[in-house]
C-alpha positions as CSV (number, residue, x, y, z in Angstrom):
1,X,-10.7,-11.4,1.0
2,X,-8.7,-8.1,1.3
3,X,-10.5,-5.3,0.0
4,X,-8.3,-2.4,-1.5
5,X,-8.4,0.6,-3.9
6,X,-5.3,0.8,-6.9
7,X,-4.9,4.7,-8.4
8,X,-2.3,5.6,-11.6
9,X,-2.7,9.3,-9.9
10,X,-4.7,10.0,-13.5
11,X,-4.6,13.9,-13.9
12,X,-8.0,15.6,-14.1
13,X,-8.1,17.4,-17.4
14,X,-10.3,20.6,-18.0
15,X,-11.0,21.5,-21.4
16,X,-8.5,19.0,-22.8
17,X,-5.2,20.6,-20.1
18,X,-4.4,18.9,-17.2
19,X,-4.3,20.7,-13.7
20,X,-1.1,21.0,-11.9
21,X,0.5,17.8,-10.7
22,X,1.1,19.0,-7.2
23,X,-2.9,19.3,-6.5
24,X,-3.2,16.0,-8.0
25,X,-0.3,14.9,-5.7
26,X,-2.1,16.7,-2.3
27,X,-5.6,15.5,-3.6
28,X,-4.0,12.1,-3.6
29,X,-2.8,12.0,0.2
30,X,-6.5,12.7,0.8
31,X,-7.6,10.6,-0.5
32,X,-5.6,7.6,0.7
33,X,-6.1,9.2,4.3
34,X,-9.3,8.4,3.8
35,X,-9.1,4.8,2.8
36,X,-7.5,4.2,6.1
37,X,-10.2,6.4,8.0
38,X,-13.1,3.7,6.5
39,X,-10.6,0.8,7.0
40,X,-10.1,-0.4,3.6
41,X,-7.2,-2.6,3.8
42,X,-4.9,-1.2,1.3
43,X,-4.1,1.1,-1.2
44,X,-1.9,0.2,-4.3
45,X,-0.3,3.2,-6.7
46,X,1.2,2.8,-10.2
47,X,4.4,4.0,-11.6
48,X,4.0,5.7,-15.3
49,X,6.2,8.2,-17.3
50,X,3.8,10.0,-18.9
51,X,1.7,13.3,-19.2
52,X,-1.5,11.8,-18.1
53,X,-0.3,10.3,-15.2
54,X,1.1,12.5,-12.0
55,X,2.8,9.8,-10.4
56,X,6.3,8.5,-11.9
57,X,7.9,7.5,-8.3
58,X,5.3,5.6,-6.3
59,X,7.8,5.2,-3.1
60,X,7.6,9.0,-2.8
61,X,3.8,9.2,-2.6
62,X,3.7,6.2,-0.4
63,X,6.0,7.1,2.0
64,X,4.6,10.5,2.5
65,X,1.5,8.6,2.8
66,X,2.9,6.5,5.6
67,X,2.8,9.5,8.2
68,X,-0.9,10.5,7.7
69,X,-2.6,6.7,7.9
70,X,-2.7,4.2,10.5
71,X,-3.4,0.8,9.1
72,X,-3.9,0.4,5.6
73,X,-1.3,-1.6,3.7
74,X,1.2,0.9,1.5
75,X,2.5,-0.6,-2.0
76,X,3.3,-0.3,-5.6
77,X,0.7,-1.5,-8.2
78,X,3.0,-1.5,-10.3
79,X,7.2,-1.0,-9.1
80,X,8.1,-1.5,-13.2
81,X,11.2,-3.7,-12.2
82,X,12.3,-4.2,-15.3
83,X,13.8,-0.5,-15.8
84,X,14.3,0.0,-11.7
85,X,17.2,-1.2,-9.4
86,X,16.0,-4.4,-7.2
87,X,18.5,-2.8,-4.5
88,X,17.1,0.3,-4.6
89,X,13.6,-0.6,-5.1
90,X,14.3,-3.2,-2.0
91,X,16.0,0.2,0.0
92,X,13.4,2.1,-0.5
93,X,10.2,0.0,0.3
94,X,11.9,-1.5,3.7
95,X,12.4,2.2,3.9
96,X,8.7,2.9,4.1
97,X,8.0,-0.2,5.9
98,X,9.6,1.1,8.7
99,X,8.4,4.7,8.5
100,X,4.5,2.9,8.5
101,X,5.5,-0.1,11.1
102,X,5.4,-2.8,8.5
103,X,2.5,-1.7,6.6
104,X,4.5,-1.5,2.8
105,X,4.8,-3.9,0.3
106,X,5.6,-4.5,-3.4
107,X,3.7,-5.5,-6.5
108,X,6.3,-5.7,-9.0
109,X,5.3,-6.3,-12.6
110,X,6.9,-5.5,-16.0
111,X,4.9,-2.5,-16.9
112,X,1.9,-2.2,-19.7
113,X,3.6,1.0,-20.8
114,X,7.3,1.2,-22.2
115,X,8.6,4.8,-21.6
116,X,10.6,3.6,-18.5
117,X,12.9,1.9,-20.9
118,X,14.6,4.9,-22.9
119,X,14.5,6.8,-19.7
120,X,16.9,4.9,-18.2
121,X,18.6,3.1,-20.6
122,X,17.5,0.0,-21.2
123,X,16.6,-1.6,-24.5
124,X,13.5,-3.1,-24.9
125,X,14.3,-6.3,-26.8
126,X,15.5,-7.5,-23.1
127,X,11.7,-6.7,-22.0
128,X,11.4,-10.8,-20.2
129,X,15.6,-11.3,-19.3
130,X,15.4,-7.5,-17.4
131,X,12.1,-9.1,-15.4
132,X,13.3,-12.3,-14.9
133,X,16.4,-11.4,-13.3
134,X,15.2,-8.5,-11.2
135,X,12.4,-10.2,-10.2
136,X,15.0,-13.2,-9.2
137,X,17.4,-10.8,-7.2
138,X,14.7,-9.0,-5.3
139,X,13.1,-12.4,-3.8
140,X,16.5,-12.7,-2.7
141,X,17.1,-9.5,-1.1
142,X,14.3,-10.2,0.4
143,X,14.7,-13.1,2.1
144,X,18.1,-12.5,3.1
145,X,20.8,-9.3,4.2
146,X,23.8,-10.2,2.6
147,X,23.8,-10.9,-1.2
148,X,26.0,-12.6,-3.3
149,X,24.9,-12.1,-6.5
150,X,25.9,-12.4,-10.7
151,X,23.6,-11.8,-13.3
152,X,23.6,-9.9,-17.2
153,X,22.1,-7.0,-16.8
154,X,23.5,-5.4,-13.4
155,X,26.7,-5.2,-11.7
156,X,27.6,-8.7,-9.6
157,X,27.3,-7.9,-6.1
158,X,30.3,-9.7,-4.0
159,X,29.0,-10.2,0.0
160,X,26.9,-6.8,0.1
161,X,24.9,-6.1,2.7
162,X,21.6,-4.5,1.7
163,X,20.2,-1.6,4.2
164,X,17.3,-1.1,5.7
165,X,15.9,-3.8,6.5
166,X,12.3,-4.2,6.5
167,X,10.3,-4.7,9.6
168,X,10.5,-8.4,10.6
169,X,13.3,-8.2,8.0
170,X,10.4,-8.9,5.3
171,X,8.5,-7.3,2.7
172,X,4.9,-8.8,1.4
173,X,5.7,-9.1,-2.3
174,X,3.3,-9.5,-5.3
175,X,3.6,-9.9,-8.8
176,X,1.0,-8.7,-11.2
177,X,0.2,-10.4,-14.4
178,X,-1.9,-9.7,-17.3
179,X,-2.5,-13.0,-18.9
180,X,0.3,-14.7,-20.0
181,X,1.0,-18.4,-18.8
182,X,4.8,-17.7,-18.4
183,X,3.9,-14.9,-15.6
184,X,1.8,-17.2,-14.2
185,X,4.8,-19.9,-13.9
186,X,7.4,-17.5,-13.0
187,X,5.3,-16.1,-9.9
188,X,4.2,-19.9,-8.7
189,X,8.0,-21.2,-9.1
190,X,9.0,-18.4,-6.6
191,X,6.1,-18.8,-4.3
192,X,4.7,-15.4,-5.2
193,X,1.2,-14.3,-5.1
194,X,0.1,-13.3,-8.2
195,X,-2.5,-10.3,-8.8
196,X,-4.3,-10.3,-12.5
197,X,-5.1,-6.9,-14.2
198,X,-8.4,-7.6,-15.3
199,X,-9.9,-4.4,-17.2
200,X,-11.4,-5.7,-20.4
201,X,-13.3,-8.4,-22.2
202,X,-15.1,-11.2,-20.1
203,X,-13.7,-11.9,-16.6
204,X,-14.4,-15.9,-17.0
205,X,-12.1,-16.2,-19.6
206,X,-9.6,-16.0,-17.0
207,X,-10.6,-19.1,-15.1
208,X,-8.2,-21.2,-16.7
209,X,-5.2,-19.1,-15.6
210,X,-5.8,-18.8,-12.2
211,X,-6.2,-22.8,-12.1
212,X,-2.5,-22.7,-13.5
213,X,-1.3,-20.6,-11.1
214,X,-2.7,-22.8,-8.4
215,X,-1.5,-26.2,-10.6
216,X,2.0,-24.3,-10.7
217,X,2.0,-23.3,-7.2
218,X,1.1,-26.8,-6.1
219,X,3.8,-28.3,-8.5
220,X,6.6,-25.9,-6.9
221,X,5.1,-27.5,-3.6
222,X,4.8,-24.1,-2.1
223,X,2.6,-24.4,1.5
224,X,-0.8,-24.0,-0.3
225,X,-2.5,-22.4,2.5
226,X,-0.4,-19.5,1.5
227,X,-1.7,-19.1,-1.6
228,X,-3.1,-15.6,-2.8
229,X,-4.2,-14.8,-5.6
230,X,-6.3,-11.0,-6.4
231,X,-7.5,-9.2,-8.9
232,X,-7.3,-5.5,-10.1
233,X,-10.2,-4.1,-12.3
234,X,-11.7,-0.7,-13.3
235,X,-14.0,0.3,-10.6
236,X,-16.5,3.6,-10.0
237,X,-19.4,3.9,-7.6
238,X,-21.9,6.6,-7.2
239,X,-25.2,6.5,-5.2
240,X,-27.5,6.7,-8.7
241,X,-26.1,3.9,-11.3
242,X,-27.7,6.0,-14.0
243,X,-26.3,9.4,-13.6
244,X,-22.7,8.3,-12.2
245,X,-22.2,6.2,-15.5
246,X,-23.4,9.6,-17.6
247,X,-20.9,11.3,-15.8
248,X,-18.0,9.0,-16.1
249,X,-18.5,7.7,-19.2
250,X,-16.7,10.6,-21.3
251,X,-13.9,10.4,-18.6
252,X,-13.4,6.6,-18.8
253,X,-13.7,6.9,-23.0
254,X,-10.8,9.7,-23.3
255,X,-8.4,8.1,-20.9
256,X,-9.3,4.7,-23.8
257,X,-8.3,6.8,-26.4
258,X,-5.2,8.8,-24.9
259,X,-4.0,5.3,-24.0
260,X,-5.2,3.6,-27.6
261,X,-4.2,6.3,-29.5
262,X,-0.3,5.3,-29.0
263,X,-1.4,1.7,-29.1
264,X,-2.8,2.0,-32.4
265,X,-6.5,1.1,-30.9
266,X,-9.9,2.1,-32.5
267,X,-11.2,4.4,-30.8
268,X,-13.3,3.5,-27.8
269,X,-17.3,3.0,-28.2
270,X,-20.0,3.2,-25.9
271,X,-20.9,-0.5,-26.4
272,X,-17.5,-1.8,-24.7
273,X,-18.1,0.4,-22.1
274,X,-22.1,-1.0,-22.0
275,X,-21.1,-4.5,-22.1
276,X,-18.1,-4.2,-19.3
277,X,-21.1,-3.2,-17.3
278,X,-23.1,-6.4,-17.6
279,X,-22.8,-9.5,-15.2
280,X,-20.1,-11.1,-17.7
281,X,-18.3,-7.8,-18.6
282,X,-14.7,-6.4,-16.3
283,X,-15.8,-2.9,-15.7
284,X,-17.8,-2.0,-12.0
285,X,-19.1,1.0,-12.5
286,X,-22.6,2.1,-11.0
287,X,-24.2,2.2,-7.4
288,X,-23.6,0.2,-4.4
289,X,-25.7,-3.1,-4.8
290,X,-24.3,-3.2,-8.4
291,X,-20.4,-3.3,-7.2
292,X,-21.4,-5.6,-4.3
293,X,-22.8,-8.5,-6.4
294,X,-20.0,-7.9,-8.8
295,X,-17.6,-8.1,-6.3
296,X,-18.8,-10.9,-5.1
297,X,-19.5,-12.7,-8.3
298,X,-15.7,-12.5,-9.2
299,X,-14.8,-14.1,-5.4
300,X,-16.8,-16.7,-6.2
301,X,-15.4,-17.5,-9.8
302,X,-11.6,-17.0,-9.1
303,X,-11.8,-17.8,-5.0
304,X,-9.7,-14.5,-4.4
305,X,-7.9,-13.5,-1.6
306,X,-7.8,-9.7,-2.5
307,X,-10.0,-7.7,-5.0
308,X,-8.4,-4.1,-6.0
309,X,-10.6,-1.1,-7.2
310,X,-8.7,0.8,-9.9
311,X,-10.8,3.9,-9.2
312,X,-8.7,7.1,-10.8
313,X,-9.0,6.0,-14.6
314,X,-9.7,9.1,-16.9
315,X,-8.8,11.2,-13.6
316,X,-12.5,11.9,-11.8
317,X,-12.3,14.8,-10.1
318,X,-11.0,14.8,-6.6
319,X,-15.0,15.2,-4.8
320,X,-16.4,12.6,-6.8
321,X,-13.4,10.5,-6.2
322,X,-14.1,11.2,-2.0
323,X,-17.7,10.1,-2.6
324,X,-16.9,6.9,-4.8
325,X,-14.3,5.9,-2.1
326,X,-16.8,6.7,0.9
327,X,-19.5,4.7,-0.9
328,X,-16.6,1.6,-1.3
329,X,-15.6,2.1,2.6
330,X,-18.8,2.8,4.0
331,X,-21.4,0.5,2.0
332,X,-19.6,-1.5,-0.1
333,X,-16.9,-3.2,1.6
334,X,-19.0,-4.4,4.6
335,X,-21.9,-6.0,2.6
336,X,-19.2,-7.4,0.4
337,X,-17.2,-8.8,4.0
338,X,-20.7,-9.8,5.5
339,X,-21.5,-12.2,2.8
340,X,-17.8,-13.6,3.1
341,X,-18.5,-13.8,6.8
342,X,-15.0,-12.2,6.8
């Protein structure tokens, strides 16, 4: 099982301002420097449009990423295809494929947040047709140089040859779901593995969709040793469980409410937060032994092939992120890969 950390590039706010975006942006390369350093084996970054977020072009940061690591995996978590270019998005990944030696890849997915749309012009009552297609014309720029291409919400393309190429003229592609048995179809029918956002209620309830996927992927008769499946789930550590959930607590509950309060949500109460903490809850927050047997508890229930640490939510400041990202690289991830005999 690959082990791997997902940031949104949450800004750290200071008596309700954010700090500047650039020392979010340079904390950032830090701290993905330092995932390679204690050989994590990837790092995933999200595209959002808003103000609590720093990072609204994820090729940027990854690319500039590429030239300061050596082996961790580079990608998207998530490219929002439905209001991007598959060409471009294709361009610009093989792009930094080739400035890290083949170490990018894509996790494309059709966004939990909607400002993309207006942005750049697209209407959302074409929210599935704009994923469907893209999603459809990106396999196939993928798998092959010269496209020739008709669909209803892009220009046709007539014989074009798409440039750069990736290394080994591929990209590792992902698609990430958040529940829905249609995303679950549409990634097994193109033979994609499929990454599920799990970040609230009880992680068991999503048993029966991963069997789905694996029904589907079978059904699409798809080599099944190629199967992947991974999840992505809020994820803190500290060295005292106590003290590092009384820290983060108020920075987990505002980034709730900033989110819920947009999404017309109640406002967020220490009793989710409690109970996402418990063996059956989707939150691992606390000290080492507590993310190890969680960690291991959802490999065992799903039989994942990569678990991803979304470790930035609320926007911890840059130091405690270093020490929660040491902690997952230095004590974490090998007791986790010991047990896995991995």
């Amino acid at each position: 099982m690959e082990l791997g950390i997902g940031m949104f590039g949450d800004n750290h706010f200071v008596n309700g301002k954010s700090l500047p975006t650039g020392q979010r942006l340079r904390e950032l390369i830090e701290e993905i420097k330092l995932m390679d350093e204690l050989g994590l084996d990837f790092f995933g970054i999200g595209e959002h449009h808003r103000p609590d977020y720093a990072v609204s072009v994820p090729e940027i940061i990854l690319a500039a990423a590429a030239t300061v690591t050596k082996k961790i995996k580079l990608g998207s978590a998530v490219t929002v295809l439905s209001s991007a270019d598959p060409v471009r998005v294709y361009q610009q990944f093989a792009t930094i494929d080739q400035l890290s030696n083949g170490r990018a890849e894509i996790t494309a997915g059709r966004g939990s947040f909607i400002e993309s749309f207006p942005i750049y012009g697209y209407d959302l009552k074409d929210y599935e047709g704009l994923f469907e297609e893209k999603l459809d014309l990106l396999v196939k720029i993928n798998k092959q140089q010269r496209i020739t291409w008709k669909g209803n919400y892009r220009a046709a393309l007539n014989d074009q040859e798409i440039l750069p190429r990736a290394v080994n003229d591929h990209l590792n592609m992902w698609v990430a779901v958040g529940g829905t048995p249609e995303s679950v179809v549409r990634a097994a029918k193109l033979g994609l593995p499929v990454i599920f956002a799990i970040i609230g209620g009880a992680p068991a309830q999503f048993q029966p969709l991963f069997q789905y996927y694996r029904d589907a992927y079978k059904h699409f008769e798809h080599d099944e040793t190629q199967l992947q499946v991974g999840v992505h789930m809020h994820c803190f550590f500290g060295e005292d469980s106590k003290q590092i959930v009384e820290e983060y607590y108020p920075l987990y509950s505002g980034q709730m409410d900033r989110v819920g309060k947009s999404r017309g949500w109640p406002p967020y109460q220490r009793n989710q937060f409690d109970f996402g903490r418990t063996k059956n809850g989707a939150l691992i927050i606390g000290d080492a032994n507590e993310a190890i047997d969680k960690i291991l508890q959802m490999q065992e229930l799903f039989g994942l092939t990569r678990f991803a640490a979304h470790m930035d939510v609320g926007g911890p400041s840059h130091q405690s992120l270093m020490r929660s990202i040491e902690l997952y690289g230095t004590k974490i991830a090998p007791k986790v890969r010991e047990a896995l005999k991995q």
